[in-house]
BASETOR-107744 format. One record per atom (N, C-alpha, C, CB): x, y, z. Coordinates in steps of 0.1 Angstrom, whole numbers, padded with zeros to 4 digits, always signed. Each point is the difference from the previous one (the first is absolute). Glycine has a CB too. Layout:
REM residues N
XYZ
...
END
This chain:
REM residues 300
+1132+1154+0743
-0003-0014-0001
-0014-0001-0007
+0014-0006+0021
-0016+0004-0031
-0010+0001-0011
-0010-0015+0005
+0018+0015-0024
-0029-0011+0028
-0011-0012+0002
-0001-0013-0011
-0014+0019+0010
+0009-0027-0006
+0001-0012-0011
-0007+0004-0013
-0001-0019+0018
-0001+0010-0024
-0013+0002-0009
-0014-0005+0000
+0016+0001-0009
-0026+0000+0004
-0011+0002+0007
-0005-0018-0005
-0006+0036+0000
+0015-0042-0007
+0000-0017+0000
+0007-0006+0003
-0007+0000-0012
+0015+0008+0021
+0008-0011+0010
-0005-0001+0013
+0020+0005-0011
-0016-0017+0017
-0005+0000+0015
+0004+0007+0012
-0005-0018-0009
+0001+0026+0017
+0009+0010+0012
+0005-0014+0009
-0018+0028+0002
+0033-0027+0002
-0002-0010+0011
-0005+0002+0009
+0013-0007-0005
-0010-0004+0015
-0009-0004+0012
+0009-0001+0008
-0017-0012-0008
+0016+0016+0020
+0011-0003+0010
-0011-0002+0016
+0026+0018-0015
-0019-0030+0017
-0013-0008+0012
+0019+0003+0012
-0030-0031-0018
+0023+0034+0031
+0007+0005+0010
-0006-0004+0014
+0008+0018-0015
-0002-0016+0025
-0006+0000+0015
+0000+0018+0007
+0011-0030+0005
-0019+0034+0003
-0001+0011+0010
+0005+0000+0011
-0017+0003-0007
+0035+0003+0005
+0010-0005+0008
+0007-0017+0006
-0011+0025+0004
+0024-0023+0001
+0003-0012-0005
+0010-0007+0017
+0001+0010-0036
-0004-0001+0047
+0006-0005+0013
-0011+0001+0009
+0024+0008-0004
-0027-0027+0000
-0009+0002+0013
+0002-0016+0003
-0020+0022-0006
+0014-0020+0024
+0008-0010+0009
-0005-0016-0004
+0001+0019+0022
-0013-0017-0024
-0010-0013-0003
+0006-0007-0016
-0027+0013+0014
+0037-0004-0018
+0001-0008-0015
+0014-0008+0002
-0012+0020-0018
+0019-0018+0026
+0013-0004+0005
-0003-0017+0008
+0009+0030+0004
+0000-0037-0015
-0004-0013+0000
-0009-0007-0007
+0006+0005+0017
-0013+0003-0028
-0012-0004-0007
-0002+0002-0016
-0009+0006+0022
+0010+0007-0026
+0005+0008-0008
+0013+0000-0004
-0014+0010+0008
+0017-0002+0006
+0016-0005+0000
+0012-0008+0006
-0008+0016-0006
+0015-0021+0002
+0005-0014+0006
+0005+0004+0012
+0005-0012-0019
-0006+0003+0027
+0002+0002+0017
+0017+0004-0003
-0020-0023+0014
+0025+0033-0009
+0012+0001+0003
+0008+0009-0012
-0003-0023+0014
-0008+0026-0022
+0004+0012-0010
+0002+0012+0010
-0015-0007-0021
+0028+0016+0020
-0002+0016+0003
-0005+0009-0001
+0010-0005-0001
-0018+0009+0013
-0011+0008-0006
+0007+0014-0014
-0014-0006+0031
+0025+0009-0029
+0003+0009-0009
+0003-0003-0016
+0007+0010+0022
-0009-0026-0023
-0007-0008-0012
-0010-0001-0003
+0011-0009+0001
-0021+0013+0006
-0015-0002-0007
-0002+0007-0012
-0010-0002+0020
+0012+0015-0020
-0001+0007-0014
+0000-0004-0010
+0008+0010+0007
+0008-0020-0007
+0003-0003-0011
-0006-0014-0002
+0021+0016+0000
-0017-0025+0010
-0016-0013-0005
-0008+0004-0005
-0001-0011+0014
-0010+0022-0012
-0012+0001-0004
+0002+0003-0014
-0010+0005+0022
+0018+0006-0025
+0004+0010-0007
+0007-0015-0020
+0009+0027+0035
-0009-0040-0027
+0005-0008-0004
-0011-0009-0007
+0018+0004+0017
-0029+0000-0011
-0010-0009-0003
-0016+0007-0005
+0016-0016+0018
-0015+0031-0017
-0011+0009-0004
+0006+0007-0006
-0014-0001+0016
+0007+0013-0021
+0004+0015-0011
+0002+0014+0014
-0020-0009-0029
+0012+0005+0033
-0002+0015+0008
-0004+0000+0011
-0005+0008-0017
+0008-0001+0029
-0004+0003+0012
-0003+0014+0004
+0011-0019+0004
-0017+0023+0004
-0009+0010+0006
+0012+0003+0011
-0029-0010-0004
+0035+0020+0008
+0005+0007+0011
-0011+0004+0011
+0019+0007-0017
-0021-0012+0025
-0010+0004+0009
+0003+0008+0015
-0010-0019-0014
+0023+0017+0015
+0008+0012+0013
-0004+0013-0004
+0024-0013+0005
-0023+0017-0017
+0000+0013-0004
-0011+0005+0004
+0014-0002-0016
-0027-0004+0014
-0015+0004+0004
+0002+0005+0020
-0014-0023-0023
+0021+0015+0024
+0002+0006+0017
+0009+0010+0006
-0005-0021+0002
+0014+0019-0009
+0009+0010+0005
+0012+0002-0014
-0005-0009+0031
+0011+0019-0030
+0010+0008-0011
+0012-0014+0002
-0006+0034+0004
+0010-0037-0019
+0009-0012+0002
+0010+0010-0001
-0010-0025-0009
+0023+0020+0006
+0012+0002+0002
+0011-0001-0017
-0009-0010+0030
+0013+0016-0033
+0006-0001-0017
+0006-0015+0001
+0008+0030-0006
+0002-0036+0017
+0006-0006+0002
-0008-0016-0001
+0013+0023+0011
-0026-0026-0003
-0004-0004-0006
-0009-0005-0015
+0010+0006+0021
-0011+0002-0023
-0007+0001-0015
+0013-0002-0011
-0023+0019+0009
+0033-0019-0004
+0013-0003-0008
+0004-0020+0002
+0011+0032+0008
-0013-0030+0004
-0001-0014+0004
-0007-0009-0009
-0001+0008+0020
-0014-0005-0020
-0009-0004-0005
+0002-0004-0015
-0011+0014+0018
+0014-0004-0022
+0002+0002-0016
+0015-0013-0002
-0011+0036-0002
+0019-0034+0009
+0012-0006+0000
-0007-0014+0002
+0017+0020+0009
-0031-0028-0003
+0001-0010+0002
-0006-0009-0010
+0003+0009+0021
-0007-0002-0029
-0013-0001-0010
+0008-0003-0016
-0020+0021+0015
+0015-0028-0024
+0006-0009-0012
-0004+0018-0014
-0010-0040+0009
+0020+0041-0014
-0010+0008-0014
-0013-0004-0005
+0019+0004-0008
-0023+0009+0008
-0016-0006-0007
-0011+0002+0011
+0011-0022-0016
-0007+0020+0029
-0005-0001+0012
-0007+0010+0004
+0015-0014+0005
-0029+0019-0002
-0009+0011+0005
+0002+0000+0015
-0018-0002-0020
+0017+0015+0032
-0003+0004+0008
-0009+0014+0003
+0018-0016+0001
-0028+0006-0003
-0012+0016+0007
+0003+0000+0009
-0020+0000-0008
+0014+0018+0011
+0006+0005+0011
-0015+0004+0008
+0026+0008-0012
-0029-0005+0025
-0016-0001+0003
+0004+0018+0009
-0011-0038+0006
+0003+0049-0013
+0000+0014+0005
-0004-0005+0014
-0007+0016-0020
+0013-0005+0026
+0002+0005+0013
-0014+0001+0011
+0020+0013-0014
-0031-0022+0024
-0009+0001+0002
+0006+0017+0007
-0013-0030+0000
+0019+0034+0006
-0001+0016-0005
-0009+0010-0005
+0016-0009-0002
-0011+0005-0008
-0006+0005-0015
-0015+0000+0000
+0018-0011-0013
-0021-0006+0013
-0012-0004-0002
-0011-0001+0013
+0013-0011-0018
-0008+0008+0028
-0009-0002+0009
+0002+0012+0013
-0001-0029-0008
+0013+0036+0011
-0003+0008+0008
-0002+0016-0008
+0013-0018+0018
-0007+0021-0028
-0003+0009-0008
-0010+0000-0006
+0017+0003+0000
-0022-0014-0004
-0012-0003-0008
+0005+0011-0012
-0021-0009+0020
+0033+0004-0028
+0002+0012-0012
-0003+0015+0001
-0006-0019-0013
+0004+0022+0024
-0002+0015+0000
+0015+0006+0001
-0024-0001+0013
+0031+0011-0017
+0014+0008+0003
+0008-0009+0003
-0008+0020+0009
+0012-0026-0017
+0008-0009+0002
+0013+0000-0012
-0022-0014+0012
+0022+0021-0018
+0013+0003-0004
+0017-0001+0004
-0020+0010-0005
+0016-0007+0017
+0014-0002+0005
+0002-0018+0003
+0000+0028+0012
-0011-0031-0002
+0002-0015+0004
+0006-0008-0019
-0026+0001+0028
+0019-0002-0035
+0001-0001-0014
+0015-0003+0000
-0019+0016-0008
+0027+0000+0008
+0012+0000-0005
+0008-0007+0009
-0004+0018-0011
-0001-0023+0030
+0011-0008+0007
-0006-0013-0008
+0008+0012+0027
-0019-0014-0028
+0000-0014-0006
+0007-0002-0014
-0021-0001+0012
+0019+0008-0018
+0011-0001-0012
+0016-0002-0003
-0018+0012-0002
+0019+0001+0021
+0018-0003-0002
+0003-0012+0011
+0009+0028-0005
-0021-0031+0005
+0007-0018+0013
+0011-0007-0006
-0023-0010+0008
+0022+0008-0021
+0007-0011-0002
-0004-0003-0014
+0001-0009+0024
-0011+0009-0029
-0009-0009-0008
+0011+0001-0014
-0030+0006+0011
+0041+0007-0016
+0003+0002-0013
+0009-0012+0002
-0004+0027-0008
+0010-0032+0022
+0014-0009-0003
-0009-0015-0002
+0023+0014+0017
-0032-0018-0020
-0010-0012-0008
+0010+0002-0016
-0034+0003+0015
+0036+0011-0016
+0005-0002-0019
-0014-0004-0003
+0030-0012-0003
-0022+0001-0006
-0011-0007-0016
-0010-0010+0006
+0021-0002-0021
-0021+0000+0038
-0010-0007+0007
-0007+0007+0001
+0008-0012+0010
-0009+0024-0007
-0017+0008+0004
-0011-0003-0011
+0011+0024+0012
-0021-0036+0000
-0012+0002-0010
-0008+0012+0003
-0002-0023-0002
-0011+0020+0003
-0010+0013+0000
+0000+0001+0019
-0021-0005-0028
+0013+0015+0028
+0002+0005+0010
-0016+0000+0009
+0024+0015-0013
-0030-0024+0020
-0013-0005+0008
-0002+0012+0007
+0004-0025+0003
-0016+0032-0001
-0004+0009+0007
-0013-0006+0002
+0014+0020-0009
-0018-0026+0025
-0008-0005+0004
-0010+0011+0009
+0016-0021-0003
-0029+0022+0004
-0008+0010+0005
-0007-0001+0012
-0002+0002-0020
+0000-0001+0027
-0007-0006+0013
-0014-0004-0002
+0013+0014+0014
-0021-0020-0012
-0014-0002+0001
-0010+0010+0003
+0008-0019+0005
-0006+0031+0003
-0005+0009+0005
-0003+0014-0014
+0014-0011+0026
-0002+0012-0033
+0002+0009-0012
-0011-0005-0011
+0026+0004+0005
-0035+0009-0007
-0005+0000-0007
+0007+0009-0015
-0017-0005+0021
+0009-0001-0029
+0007+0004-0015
-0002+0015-0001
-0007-0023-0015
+0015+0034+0011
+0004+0016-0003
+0005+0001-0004
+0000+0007+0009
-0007+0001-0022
+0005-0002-0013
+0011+0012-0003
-0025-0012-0008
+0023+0020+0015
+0015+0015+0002
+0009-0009+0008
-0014+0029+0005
+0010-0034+0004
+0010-0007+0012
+0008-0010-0011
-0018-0001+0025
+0016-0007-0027
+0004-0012-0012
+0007+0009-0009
-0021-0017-0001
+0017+0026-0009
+0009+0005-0010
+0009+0007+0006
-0015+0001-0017
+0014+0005+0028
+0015+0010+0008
+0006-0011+0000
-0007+0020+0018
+0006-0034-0011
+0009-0004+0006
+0008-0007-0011
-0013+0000+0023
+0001-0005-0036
+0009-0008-0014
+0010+0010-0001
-0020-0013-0017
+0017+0024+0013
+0012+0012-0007
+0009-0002+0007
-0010+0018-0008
+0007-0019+0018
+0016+0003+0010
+0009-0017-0003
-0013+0020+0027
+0009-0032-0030
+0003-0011-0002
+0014+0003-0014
-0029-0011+0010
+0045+0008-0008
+0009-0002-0009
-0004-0012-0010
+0018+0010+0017
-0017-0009-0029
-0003-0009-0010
+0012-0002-0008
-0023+0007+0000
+0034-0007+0001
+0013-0005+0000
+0008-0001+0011
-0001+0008-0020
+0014-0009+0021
+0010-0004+0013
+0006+0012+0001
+0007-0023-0003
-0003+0032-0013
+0004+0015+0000
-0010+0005+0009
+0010+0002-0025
-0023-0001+0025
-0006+0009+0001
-0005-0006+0019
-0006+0007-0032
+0010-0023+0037
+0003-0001+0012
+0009+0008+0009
-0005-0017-0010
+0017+0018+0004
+0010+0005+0005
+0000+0014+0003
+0009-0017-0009
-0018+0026+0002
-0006+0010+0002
-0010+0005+0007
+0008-0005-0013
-0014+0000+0019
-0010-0001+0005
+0008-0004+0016
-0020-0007-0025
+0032-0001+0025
+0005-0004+0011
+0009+0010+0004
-0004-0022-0006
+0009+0029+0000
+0005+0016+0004
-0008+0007+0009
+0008+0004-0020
-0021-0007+0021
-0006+0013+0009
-0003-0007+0015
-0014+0015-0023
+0018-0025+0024
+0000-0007+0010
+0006+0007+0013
-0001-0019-0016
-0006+0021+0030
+0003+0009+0006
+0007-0004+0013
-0016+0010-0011
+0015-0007+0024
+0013-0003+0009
-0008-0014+0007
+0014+0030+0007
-0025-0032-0011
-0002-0011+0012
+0005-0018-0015
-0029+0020+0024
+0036-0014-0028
+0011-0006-0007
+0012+0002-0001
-0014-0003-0008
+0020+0002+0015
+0019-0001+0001
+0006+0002-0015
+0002-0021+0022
+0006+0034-0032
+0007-0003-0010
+0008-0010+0001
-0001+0018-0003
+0011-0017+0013
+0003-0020+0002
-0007-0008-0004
+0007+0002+0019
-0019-0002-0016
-0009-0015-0004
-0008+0003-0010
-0002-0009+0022
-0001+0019-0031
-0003+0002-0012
+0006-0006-0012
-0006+0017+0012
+0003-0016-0023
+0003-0012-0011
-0007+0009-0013
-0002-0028+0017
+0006+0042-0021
-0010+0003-0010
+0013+0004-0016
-0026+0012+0023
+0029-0018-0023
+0010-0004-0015
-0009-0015-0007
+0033+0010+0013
-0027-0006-0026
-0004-0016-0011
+0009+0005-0007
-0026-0009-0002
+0031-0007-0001
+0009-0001-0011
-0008+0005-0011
+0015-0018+0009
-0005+0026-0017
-0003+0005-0013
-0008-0010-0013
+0021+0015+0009
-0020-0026-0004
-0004-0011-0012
-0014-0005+0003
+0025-0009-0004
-0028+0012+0019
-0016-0003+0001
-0008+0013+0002
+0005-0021+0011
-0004+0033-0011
-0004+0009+0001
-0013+0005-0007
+0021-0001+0004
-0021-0007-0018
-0014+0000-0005
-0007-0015+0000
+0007+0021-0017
-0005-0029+0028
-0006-0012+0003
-0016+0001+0000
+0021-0006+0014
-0029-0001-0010
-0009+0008+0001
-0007-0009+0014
-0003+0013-0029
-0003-0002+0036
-0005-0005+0012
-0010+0001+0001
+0014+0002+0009
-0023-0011-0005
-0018-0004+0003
+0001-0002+0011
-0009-0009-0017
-0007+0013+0018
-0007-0003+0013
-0009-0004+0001
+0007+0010+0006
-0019-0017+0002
-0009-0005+0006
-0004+0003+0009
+0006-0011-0008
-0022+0011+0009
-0010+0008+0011
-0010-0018+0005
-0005+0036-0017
+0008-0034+0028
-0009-0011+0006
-0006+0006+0010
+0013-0020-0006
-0030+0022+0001
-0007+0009+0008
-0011-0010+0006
+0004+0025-0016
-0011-0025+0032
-0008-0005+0004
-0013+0007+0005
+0019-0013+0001
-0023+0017-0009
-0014+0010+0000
-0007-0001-0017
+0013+0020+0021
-0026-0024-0013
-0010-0001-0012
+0000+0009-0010
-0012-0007+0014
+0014+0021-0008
+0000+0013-0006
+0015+0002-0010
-0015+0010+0023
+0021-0020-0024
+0009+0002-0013
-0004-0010-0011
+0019+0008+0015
-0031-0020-0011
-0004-0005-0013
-0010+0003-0010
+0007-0012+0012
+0001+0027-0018
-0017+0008-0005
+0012+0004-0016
-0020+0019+0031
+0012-0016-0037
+0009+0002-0017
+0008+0011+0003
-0021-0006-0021
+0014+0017+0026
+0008+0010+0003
+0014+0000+0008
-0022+0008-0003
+0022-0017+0015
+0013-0004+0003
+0007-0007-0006
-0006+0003+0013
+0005-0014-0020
+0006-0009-0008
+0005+0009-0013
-0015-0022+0009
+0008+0029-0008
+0004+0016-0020
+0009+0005+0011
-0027+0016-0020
+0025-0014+0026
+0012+0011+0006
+0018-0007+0005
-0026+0016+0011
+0023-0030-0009
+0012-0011-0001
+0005-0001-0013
-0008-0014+0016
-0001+0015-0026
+0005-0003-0014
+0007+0013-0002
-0019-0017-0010
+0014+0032+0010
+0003+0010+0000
+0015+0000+0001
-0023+0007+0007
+0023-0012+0004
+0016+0005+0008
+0010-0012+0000
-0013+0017+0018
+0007-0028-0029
+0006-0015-0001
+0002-0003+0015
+0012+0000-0024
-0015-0003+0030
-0001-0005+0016
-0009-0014-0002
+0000+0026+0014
+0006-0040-0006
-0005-0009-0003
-0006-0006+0008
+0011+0002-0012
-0023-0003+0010
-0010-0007+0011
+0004-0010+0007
-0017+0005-0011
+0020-0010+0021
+0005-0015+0007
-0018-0004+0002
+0032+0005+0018
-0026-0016-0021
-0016-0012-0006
+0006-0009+0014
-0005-0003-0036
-0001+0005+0046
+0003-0003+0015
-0015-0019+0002
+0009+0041+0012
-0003-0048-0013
-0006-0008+0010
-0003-0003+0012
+0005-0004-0013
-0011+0012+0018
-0001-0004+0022
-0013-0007+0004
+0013+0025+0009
-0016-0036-0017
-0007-0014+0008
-0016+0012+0003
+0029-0021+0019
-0023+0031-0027
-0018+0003+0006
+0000+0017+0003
-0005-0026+0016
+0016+0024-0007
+0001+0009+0004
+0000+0018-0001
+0007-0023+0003
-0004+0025-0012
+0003+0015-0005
-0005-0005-0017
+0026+0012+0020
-0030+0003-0021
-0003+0000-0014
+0010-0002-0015
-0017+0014+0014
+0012-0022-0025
+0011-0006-0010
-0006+0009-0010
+0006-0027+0007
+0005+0030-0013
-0002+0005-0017
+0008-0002-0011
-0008+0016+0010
+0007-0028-0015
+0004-0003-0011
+0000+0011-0013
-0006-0022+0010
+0014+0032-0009
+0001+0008-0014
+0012+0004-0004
-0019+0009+0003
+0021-0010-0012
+0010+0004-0009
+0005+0015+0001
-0010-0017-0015
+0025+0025+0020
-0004+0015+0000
+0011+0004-0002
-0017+0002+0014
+0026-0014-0021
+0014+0004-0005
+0005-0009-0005
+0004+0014+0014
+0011-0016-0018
+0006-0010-0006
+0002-0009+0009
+0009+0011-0017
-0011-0007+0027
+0006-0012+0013
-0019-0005+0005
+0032+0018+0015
-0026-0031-0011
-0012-0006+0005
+0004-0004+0013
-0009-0008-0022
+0005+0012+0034
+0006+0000+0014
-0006-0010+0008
+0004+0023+0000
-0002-0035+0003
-0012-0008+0008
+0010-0007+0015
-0019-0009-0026
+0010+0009+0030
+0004+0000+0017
-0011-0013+0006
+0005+0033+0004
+0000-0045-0002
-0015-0011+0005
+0008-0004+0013
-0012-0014-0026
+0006+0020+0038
-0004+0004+0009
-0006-0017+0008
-0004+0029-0013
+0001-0038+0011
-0004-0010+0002
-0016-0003-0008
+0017+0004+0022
-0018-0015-0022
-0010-0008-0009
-0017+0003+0009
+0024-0024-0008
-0025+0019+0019
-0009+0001+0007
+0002+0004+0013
-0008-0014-0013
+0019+0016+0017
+0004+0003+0014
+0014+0010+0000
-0011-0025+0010
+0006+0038-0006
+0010+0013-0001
+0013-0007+0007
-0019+0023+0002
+0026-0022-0012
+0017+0000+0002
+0002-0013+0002
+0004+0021+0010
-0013-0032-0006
+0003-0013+0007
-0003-0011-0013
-0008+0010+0029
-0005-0012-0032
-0001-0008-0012
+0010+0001-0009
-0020+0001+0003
+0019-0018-0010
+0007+0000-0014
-0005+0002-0013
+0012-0012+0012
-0005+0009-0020
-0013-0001-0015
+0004-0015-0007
-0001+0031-0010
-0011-0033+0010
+0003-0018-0005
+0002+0001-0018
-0022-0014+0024
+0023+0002-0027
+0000+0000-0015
-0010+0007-0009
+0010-0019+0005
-0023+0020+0003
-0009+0005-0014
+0004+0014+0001
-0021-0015-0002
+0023+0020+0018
+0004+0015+0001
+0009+0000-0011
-0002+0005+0027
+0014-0006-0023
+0013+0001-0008
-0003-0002-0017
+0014-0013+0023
-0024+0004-0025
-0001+0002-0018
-0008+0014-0003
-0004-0028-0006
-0005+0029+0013
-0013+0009-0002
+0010+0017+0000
-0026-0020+0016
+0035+0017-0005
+0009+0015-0004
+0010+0000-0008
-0004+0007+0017
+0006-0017-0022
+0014-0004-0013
-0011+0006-0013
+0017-0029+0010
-0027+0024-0010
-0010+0005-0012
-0002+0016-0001
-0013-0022+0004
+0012+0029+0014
-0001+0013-0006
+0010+0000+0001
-0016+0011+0003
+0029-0007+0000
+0010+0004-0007
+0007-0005-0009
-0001+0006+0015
-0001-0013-0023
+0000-0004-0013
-0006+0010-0012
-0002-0022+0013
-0012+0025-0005
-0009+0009-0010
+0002+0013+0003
-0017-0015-0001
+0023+0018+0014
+0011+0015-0001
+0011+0003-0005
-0007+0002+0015
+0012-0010-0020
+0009-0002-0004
+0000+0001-0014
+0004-0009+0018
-0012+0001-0028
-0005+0003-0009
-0004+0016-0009
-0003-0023+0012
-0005+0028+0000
-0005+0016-0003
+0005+0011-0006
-0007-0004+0016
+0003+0008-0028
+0011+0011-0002
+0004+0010+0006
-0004-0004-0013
+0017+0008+0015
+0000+0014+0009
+0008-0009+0012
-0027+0018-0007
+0024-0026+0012
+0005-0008+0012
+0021-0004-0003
-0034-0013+0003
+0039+0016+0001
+0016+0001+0003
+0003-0015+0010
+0001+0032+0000
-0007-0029+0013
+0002-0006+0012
-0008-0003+0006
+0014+0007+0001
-0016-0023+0007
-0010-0002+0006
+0011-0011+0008
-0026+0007-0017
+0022+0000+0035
+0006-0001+0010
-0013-0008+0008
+0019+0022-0003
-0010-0035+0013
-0016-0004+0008
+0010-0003+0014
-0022-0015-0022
+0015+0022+0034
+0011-0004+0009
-0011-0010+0010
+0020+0025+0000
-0013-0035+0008
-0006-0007+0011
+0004+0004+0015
-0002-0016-0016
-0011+0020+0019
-0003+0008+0017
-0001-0007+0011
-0013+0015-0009
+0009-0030+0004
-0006-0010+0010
+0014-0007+0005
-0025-0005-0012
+0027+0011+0022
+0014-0002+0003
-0002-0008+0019
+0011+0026-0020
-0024-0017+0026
+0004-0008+0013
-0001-0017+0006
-0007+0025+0002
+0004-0030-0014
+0004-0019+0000
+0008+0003-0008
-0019-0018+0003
+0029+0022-0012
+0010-0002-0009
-0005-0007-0010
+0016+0002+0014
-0030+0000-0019
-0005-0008-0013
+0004+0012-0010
-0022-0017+0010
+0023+0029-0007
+0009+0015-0009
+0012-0011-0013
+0004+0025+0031
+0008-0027-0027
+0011-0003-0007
-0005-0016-0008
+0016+0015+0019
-0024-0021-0016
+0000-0010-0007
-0012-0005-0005
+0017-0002+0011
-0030+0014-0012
-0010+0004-0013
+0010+0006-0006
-0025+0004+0008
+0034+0007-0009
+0005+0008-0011
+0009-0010-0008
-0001+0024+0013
+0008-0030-0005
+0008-0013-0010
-0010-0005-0010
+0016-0011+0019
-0027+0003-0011
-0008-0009-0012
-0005+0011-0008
-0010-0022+0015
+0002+0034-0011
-0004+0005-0012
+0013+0002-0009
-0021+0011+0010
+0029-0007-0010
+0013+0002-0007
-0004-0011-0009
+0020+0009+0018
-0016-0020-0011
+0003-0016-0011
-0015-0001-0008
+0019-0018+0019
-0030+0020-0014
-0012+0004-0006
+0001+0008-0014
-0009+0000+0026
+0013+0009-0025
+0000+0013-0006
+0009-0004-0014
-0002+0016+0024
+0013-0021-0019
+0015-0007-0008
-0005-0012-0005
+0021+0008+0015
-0031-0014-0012
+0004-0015-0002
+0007-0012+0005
-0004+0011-0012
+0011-0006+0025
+0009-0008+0001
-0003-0007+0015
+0016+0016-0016
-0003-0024+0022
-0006-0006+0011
-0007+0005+0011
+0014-0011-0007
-0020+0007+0018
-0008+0008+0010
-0009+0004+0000
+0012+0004+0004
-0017-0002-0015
-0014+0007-0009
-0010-0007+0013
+0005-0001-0035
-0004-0008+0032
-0015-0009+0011
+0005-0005+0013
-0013-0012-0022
+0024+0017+0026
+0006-0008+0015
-0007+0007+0009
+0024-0007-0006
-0023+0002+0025
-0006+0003+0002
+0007+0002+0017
-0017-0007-0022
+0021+0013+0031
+0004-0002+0009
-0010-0017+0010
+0009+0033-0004
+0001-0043+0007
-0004-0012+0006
-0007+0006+0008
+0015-0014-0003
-0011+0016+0016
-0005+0005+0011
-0009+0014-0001
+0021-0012+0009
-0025+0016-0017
-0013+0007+0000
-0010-0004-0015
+0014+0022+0014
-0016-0035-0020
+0000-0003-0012
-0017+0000+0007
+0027-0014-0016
-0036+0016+0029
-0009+0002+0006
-0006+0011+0002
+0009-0015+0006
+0001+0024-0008
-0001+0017+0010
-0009+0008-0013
+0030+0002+0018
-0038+0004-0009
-0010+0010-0009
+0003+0011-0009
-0012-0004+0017
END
């Protein structure tokens, strides 16, 4: 799949950070929808969603078939690594965990697998051997998924393994994203060593909270907004919503840039699903651009 050209624009795909949750039911989504319809509502009205079970525990092929089954063509599902991986292994010998994460499920997404979120703990400091072991070991196609999902060991059931791809996606190509919260990865030498290994920086908004790094470190542009002024709970009002249509506009623009992905985190008021609409219509031009939820048209 040959990248654009370096005057065309990468698209944009604006999404939410998972998509079953209790506070959006009735709001979001219409009172009396099935919950095993949300998918596809959302999936109806955004580009892309974030799988976020997988960060907790090993999903299941069956779902991720589901998933894929509920979703329109064209439609992205990032997938979020294994805190496993990230937070109890802290990337050390982790090879095997790797390959059950790999044979969970993720190849039956098909032509839905977006990139693949590898979130860091706050505690991890930047290691620059640590970091490159763990990029190499990262599959950069679905062939080279499925491979990697072979070595997956018994605290994964062959029953519940999943490491075949159809022959037609095989040289797909699969990305990833590092969303690191330590100072000690906002230095050139970390950011060279993302570019190194095309790994893409997630450009994380958290109201303050954890450290942001707007850089460029691959064709994918990874952003994650986390809430406006209040972690997970705030919304983003209109100037928010222009002021990030403008950078991603201007990432988008960049040469070298393919894809520029923005997901919404601020999910625990359910202001998540309906900032990503308006930026959508923002972004498009189209309606919603400036709407505003009634009942929070107040809220910070």
């Amino acid at each position: 799949m040959a990248p654009p050209a370096a005057t065309d624009r990468a698209r944009i795909r604006v999404g939410i950070s998972g998509w079953s949750y209790r506070a959006w039911r009735g709001d979001f989504y219409p009172a009396g929808l099935p919950q095993r319809a949300e998918l596809a509502y959302a999936a109806e009205r955004l580009d892309a969603v974030e799988v976020n079970g997988s960060f907790y525990s090993l999903q299941r092929p069956t779902s991720y078939a589901a998933w894929r089954a509920q979703t329109p063509d064209g439609f992205e599902l990032a997938v979020k690594g294994g805190r496993f991986v990230t937070h109890m292994k802290k990337l050390r010998d982790v090879r095997a965990p790797l390959a059950n994460f790999f044979a969970s499920g993720v190849l039956a997404l098909g032509d839905r697998l977006g990139p693949v979120l590898w979130q860091l703990p706050e505690q991890l400091h930047f290691d620059a051997d640590l970091l490159s072991s763990f990029f190499d070991q990262l599959p950069r196609t679905q062939g080279e998924v499925a491979e990697a999902a072979r070595g997956h060991d018994a605290k994964l059931p062959d029953d519940r393994a999943l490491t075949d791809v159809a022959p037609d996606l095989a040289d797909r190509p699969v990305r990833h994203a590092l969303e690191f919260r330590h100072a000690s990865f906002c230095t050139d030498e970390a950011l060279d060593l993302l570019r190194q290994h095309e790994v893409a920086c997630v450009v994380a908004d958290t109201a303050g909270r954890w450290v942001r790094a707007e850089a460029v470190t691959s064709d994918l542009v990874y952003v994650r907004l986390h809430g406006a002024h209040e972690l997970y709970t705030s919304r983003y009002d209109d100037a928010a919503l222009d002021s990030w249509a403008e950078r991603l506009t201007a990432w988008a623009d960049e040469d070298g840039v393919r894809e520029v992905v923005v997901f919404f985190d601020n999910d625990a008021r359910g202001h998540a699903p309906h900032d990503a609409v308006r930026l959508r219509g923002l972004l498009r031009g189209g309606p919603g651009a400036s709407s505003q939820r009634p009942q929070e048209a107040g809220a910070p």
